[in-house]
N, C-alpha and C positions, 0 to 999 in steps of 0.2 A: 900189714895194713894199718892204716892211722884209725885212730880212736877217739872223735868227737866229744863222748860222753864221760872220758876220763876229765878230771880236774888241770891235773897238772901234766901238760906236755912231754918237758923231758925231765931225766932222769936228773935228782940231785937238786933242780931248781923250782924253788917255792917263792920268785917271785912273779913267776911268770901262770896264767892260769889260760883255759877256755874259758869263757867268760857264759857260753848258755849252761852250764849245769850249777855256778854261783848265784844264778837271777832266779827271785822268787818274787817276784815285784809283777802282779799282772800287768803293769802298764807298761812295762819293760821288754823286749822282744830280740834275742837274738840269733843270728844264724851260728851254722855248725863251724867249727875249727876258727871262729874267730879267736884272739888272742887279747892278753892284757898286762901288758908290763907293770909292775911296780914297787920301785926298792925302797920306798920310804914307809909306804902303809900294807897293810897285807892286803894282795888283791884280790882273796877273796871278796871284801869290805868297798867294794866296786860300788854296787848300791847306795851305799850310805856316804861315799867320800866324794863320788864324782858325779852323781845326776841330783842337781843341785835345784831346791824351788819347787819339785812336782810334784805338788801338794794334791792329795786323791780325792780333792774336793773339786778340782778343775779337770778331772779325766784326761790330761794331755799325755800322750803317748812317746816314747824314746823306742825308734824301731832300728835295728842293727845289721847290717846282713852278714852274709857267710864269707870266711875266710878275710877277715879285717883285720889291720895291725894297729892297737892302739895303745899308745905309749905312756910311760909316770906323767900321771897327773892331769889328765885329759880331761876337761869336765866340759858338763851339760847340763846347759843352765835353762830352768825352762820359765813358765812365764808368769808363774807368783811373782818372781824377780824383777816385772818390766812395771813397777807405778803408773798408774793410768795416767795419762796427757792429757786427758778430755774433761777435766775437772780443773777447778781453780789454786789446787793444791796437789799435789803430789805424795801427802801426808796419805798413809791409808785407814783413814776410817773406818771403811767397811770392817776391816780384821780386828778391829776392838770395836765391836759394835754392844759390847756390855757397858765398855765405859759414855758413851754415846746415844745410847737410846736406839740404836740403829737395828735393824733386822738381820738377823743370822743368816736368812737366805739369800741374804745381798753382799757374801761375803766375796767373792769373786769378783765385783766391782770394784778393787782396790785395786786393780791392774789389768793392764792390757792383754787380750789373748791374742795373740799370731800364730798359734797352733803347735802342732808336733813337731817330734825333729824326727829327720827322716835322714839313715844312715845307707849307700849303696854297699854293694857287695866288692870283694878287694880292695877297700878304701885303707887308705893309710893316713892315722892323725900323730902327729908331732907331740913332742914333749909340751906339757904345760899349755896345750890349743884349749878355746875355747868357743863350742859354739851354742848359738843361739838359739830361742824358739823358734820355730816355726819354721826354720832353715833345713835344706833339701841339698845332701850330697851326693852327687851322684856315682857308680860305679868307677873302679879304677883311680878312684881322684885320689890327690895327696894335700894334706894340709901340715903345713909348716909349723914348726918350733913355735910356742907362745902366739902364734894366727889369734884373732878372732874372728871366727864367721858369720858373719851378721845378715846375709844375703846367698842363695842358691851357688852351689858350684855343680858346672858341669860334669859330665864323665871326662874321667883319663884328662885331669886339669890340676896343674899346681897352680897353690894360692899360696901367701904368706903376707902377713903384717898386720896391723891392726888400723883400720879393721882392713880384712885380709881381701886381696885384690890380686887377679890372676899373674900369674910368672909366666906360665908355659901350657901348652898341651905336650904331654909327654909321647903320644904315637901323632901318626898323620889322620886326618881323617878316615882315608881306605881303613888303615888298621883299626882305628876307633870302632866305626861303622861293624867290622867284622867281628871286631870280641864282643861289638854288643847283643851282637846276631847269635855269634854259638852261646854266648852266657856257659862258660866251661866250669865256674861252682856251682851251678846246677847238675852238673855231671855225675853218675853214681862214681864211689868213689876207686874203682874199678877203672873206671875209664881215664878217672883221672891221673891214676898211679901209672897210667901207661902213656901219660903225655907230659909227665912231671920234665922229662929233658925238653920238651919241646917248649914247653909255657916258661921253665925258666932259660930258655936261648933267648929270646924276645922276637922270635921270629913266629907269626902268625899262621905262615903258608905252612910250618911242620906240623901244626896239630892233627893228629889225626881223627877225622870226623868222625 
């Protein structure tokens, strides 16, 4: 039986981790057997290399779900990074507000908020993707090599380019409809070890319920 709460998946490879038992970041949130490749930085160091801007003075949230593939260099940019438009400058003041006279509690005014990012379950992100605040992906989806997400993606939808714009739905709607219905990584793992032939056939009518 699989082992969520282990570090490292298989045997021999340390560049590959689960990525819930590396996260100690409250703002940070991941499901079980998600995955995280990376040969250039050690992926334990997930935290620190690729959830980029989420400064804990803005509470914004990076939530993840179960069983997700995400690949070198992924990152997650949140919304310290977006300079506020609605000012005559773009300069952030607020953030040096000792040099400035400014108020410490209006430090969060140097940029825009669009909110969390929000990650579905069996998502798959591409080498070198990057997405945005406040951006919503949803189950099943796949995003592309070097994508940037700027905008929601559907379930079970490839995106790719920048900024990234849909390719495909990779099932039919029937089938979409039905995996969002059993949601099978909610599954105890039990159940699932007994549908593993079925979910990877691509055939939906084998699961068994």
């Amino acid at each position: 039986m699989a082992n969520a709460e282990k570090i490292y998946p298989r045997s021999g490879d340390k560049e590959t981790v689960y990525l819930k038992p590396v996260i100690s970041n409250p703002n940070i949130s991941v499901g079980e057997y998600t995955m995280y490749n990376d040969f250039v930085n050690d992926p334990k160091l997930f935290e620190k290399n690729n959830v980029l801007y989420q400064y804990p003075i803005n509470h914004d949230k990076l939530k993840i779900g179960k069983f997700c593939s995400i690949a070198c260099g992924a990152k997650f940019i949140f919304n310290s990074a977006n300079h506020t438009l609605s000012s005559l400058s773009t300069y952030p003041f607020p953030i040096f507000f000792e040099e400035w006279g400014l108020d410490i509690k209006d430090v969060a005014l140097a940029w825009d908020n669009k909110g969390d990012i929000v990650i579905g379950n069996d998502v798959w992100i591409g080498y070198e993707a990057v997405i945005m605040a406040g951006v919503t992906i949803g189950d099943g989806a796949i995003i592309g090599t070097r994508a940037v997400v700027t905008k929601d993606v559907p379930p079970y939808t490839t995106v790719g380019g920048v900024p990234a714009k849909t390719i495909r739905k990779w099932f039919s709607e029937d089938t979409i409809g039905m995996l969002m219905e059993l949601q099978w990584w909610d599954w105890p793992e039990e159940k699932i070890a007994q549908n593993i032939h079925a979910i990877k056939s691509g055939y939906v009518e084998q699961l068994r319920y």
